[in-house]
C-alpha positions in Angstrom: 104.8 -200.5 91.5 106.1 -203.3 89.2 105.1 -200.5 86.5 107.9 -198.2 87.7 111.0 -198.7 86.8 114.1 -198.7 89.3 115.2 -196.1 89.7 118.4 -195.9 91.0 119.5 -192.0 91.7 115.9 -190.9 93.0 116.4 -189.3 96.1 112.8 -188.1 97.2 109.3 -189.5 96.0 106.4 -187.2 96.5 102.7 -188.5 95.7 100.9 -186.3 98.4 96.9 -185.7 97.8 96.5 -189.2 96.0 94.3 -191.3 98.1 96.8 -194.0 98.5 95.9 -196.0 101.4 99.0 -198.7 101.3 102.8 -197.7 100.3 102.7 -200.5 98.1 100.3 -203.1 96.9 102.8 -206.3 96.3 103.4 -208.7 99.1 107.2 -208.4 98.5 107.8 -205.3 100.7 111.4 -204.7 99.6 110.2 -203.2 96.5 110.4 -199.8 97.3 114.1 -200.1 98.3 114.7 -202.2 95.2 113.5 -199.4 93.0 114.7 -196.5 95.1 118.0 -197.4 97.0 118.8 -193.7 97.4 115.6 -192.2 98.2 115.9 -189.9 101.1 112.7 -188.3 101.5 109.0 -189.9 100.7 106.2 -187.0 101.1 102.8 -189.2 101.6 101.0 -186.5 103.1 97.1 -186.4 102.9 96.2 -189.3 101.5 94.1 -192.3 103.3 96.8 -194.1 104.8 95.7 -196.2 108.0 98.1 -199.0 108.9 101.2 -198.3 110.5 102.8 -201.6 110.5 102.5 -201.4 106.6 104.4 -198.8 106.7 107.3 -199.6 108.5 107.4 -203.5 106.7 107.4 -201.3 103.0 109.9 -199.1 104.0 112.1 -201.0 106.3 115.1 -201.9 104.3 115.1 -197.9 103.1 118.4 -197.4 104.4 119.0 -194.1 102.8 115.7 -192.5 104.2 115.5 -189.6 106.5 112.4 -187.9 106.1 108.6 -189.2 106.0 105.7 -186.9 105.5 102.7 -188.9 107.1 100.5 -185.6 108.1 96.9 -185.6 106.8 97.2 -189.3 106.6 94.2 -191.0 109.0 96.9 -192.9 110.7 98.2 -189.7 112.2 94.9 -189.5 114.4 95.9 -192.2 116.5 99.8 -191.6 117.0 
């Protein structure tokens, strides 16, 4: 994600049907609220994610976020 720039008045992010399997691939897993602060809304459905703890540790310090679209993800077999 270092290729994206911040972006500071994005309120929703939607990369559904991309066969992402990990919100983000940096070990620093404030990124996406460093480059989003406002983002309300992230739609990840159907893509191959699988690890719920990832999850929560990328989008933890999202204090603006209300809505996440997991569905079609293989994670959503075992919740």
């Amino acid at each position: 994600m270092h290729a994206i720039p911040t972006l500071p008045l994005l309120r929703e992010l939607h990369v559904s049907h991309n066969k992402l399997t990990r919100l983000t691939l940096q070990t620093d897993t404030t990124l996406i609220a460093k480059k989003f602060p406002k983002l309300d809304l992230i739609d990840v459905r159907k893509n191959e994610l699988e690890d719920v703890d990832e999850i929560i540790q990328s989008l933890k310090d999202c204090e603006e976020l209300s809505a996440l679209l997991l569905d079609g993800n293989p994670l959503c077999v075992h919740l």
